[in-house]
C-alpha positions as CSV (number, residue, x, y, z in Angstrom):
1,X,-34.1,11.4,-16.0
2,X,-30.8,9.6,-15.6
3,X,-29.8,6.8,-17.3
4,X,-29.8,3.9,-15.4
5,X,-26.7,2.4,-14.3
6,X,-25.1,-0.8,-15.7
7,X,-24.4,-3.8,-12.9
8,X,-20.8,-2.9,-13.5
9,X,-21.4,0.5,-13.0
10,X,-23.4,-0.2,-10.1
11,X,-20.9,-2.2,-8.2
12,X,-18.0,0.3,-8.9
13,X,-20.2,3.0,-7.4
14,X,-20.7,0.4,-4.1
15,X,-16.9,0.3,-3.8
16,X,-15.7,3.7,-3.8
17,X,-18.2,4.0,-1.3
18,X,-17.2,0.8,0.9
19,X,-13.7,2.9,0.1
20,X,-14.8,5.8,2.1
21,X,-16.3,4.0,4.6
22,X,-14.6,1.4,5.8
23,X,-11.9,4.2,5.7
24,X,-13.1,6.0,9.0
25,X,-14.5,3.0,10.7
26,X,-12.5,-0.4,9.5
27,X,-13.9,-4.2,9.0
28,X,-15.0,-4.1,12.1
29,X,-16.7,-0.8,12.5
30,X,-18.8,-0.6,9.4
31,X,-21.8,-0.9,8.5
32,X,-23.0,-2.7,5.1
33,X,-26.0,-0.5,5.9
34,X,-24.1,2.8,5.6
35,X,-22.3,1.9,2.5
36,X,-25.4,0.7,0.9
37,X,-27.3,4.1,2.3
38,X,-24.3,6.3,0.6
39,X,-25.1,4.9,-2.3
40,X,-28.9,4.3,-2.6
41,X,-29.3,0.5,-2.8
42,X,-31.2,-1.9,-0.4
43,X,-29.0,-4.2,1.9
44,X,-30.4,-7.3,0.2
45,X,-29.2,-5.7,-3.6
46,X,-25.5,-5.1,-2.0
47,X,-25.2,-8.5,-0.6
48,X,-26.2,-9.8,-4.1
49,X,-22.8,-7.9,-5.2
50,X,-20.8,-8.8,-2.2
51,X,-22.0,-12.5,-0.3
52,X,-20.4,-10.8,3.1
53,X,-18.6,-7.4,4.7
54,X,-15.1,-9.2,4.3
55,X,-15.7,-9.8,0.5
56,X,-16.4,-5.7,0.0
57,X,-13.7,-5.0,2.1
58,X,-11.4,-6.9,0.3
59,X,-12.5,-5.6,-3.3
60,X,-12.2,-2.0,-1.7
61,X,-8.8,-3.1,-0.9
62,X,-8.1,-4.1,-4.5
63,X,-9.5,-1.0,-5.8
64,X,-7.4,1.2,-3.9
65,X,-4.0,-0.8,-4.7
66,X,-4.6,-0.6,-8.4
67,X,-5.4,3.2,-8.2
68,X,-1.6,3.5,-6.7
69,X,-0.4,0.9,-9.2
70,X,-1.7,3.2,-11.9
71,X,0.4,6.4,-10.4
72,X,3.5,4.5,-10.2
73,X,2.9,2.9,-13.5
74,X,2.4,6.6,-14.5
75,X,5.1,8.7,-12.6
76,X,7.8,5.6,-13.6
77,X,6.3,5.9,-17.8
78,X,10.3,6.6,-19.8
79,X,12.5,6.7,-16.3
80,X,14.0,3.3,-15.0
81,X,16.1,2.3,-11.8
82,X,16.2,5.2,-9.3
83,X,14.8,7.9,-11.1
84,X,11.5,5.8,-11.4
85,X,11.5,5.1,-7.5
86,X,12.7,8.7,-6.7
87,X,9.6,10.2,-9.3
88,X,7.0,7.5,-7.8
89,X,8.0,8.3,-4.2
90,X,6.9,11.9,-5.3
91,X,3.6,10.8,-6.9
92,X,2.7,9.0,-3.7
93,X,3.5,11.6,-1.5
94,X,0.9,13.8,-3.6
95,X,-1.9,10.9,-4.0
96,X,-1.5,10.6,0.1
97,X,-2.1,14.2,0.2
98,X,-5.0,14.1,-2.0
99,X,-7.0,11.5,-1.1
100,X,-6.8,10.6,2.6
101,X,-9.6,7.5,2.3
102,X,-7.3,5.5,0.1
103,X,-4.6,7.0,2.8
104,X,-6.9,5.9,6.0
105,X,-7.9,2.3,4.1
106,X,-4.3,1.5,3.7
107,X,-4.0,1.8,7.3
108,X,-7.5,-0.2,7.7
109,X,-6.8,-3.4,5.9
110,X,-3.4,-3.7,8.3
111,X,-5.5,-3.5,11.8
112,X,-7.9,-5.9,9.9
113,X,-5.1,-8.5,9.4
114,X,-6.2,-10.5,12.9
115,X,-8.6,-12.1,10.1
116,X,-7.0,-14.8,8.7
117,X,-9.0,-14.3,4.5
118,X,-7.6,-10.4,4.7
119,X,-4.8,-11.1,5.6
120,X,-4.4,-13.3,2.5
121,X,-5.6,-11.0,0.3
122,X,-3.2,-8.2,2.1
123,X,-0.5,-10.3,1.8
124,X,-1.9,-10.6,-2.2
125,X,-2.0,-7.5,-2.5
126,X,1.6,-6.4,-1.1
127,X,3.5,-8.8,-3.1
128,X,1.5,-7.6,-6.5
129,X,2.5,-4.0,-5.8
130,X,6.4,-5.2,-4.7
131,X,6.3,-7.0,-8.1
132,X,5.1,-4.0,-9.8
133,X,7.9,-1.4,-8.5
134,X,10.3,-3.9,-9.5
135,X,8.9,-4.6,-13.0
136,X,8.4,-1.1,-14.0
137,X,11.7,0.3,-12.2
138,X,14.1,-2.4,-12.6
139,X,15.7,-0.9,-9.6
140,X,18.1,-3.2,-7.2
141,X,16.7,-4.9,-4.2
142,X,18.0,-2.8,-1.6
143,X,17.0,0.8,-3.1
144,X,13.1,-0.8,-3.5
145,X,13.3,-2.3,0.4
146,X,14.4,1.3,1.2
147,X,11.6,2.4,-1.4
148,X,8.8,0.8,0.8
149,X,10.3,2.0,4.3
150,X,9.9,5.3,3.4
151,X,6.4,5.3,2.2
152,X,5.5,3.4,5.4
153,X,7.2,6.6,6.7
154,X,5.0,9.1,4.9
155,X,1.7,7.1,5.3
156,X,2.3,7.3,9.3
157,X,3.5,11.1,8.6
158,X,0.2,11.6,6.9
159,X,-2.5,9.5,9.0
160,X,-0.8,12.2,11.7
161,X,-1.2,15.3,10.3
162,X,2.0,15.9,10.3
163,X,1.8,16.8,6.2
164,X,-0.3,19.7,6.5
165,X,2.1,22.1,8.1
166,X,0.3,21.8,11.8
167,X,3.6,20.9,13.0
168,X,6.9,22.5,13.1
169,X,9.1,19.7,14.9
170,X,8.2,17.3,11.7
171,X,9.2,19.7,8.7
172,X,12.5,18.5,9.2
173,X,11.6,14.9,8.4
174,X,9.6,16.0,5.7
175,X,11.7,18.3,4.5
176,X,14.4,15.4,4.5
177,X,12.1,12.8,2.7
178,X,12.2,15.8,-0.6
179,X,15.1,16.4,-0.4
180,X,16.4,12.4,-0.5
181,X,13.9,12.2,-3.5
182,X,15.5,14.7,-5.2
183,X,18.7,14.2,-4.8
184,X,18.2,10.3,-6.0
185,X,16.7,11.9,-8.8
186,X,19.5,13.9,-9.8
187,X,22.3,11.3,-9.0
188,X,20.1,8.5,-10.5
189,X,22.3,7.7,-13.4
190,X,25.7,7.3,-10.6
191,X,23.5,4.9,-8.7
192,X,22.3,2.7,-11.0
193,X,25.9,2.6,-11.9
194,X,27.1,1.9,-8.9
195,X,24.2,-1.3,-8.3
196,X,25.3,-2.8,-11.4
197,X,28.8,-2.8,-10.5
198,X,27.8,-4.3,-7.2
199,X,29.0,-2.1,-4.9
200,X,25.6,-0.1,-3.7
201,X,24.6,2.7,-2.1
202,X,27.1,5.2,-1.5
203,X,27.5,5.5,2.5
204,X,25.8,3.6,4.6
205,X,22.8,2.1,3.7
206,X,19.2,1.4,6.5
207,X,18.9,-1.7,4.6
208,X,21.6,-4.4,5.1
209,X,21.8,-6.8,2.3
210,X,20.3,-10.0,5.2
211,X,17.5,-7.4,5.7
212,X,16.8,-7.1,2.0
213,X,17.1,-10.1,1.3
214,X,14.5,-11.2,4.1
215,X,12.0,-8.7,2.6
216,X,12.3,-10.3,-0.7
217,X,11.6,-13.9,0.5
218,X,8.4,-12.0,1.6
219,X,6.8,-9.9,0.0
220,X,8.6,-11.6,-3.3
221,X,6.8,-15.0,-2.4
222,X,9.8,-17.0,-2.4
223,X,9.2,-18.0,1.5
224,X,5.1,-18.8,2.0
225,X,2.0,-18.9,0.0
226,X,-0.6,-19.5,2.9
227,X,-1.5,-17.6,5.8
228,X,1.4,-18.1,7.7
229,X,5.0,-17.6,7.1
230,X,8.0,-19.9,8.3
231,X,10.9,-17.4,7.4
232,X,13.0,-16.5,10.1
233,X,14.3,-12.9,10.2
234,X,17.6,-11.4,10.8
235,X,17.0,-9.4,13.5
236,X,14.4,-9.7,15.9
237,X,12.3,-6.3,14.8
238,X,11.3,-7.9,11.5
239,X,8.1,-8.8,11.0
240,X,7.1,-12.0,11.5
241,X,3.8,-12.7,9.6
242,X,2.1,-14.9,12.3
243,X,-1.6,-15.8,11.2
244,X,-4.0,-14.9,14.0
245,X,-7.4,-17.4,14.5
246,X,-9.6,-14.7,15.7
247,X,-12.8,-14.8,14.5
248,X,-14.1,-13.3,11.8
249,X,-16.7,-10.4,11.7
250,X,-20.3,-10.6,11.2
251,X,-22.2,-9.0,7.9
252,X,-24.0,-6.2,9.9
């Protein structure tokens, strides 16, 4: 006979499974009585763990951004500046292609952002992780805006497909993508170098020092602190944050 699980235990086996749930089907789409099926619990015992849907999607949200806190934390441990961004860029690459419900989740909580409590704790949840890269990288402002693009970049790549092989017009962006990582890798020292004398990326960079510093009034909290955001971006393809007031889903 099996021992029997602690609460704690209990309610981190409920998440993973809200994880690979909500995954496939979204806020919207799931069922609280698929998740609590999955893992062998009445309805009644999950909502004494979670009041409502939106508060176990949200903590399956938080789960899954501190597993990939914990790989950058990991791939970044003795590296600093652009060899920590180039080595965590890697390590998300191979955590995308490894797990494709903390892939399909990220993905999730975006579409799920028309309610106006997740996309508070999205918004939460970005600027933690932007404050993590920059803690643990110490890298300049422009190389972690241009960090972020390109995982945007690879989790559209992935959510297609298009890492697996199945298509030969996209091995030339992804064969790009590994290359760019490792050639910051290897020229990591002459960047840095070049960021601290203030002069930047060699060439031209994608992100223009108004962009950058937009993103950083963002996602680095600077601008807003509710649900809506009153900064006014450079060009007119930034985002804008708007809140929506749609309403929020039912607990079914």
């Amino acid at each position: 006979m099996s021992p029997r699980m602690s609460a704690d235990e209990r309610r981190d086996q409920v998440v993973r499974a809200a994880v690979t749930e909500f995954s496939v089907r979204g806020l919207e789409g799931t069922s609280t009585g698929d998740i609590a099926k999955r893992v062998g619990v009445s309805q009644p015992y999950l909502f004494r763990l979670f009041p409502t849907k939106r508060d176990l999607f949200i903590a399956a949200l938080e789960d899954s951004a501190r597993r990939v806190q914990e790989v950058f934390t990991k791939a970044a441990d003795g590296k600093y500046g652009h060899a920590a961004l180039a080595a965590m860029g890697q390590a998300y690459q191979d955590l995308l292609m490894a797990d494709r419900d903390l892939l399909n989740l990220q993905l999730q909580q975006f579409a799920a952002c028309h309610d106006p409590e997740v996309q508070k704790a999205v918004r939460a949840l970005m600027r933690r992780l932007w404050q993590h890269v920059e803690n643990i990288s110490g890298a300049p402002l422009e190389a972690r805006v241009e960090f972020f693009a390109r995982g945007m970049l690879c989790n559209t790549i992935a959510a297609m497909g298009w890492d697996m092989d199945r298509d030969s017009d996209w091995q030339p962006v992804l064969e790009v993508l590994r290359d760019e990582a490792a050639e910051t890798a290897n020229s990591a020292e002459e960047l840095d170098a070049r960021a601290a004398a203030g002069r930047g990326p060699a060439g031209d960079s994608p992100s223009s020092p108004e962009y950058a510093a937009y993103v950083e009034r963002v996602l680095g909290g600077t601008g807003s602190t509710g649900t809506g955001s009153t900064n006014t971006a450079p060009t007119s393809t930034a985002p804008t944050g708007t809140a929506s007031t749609s309403t929020a889903p039912t607990d079914n």
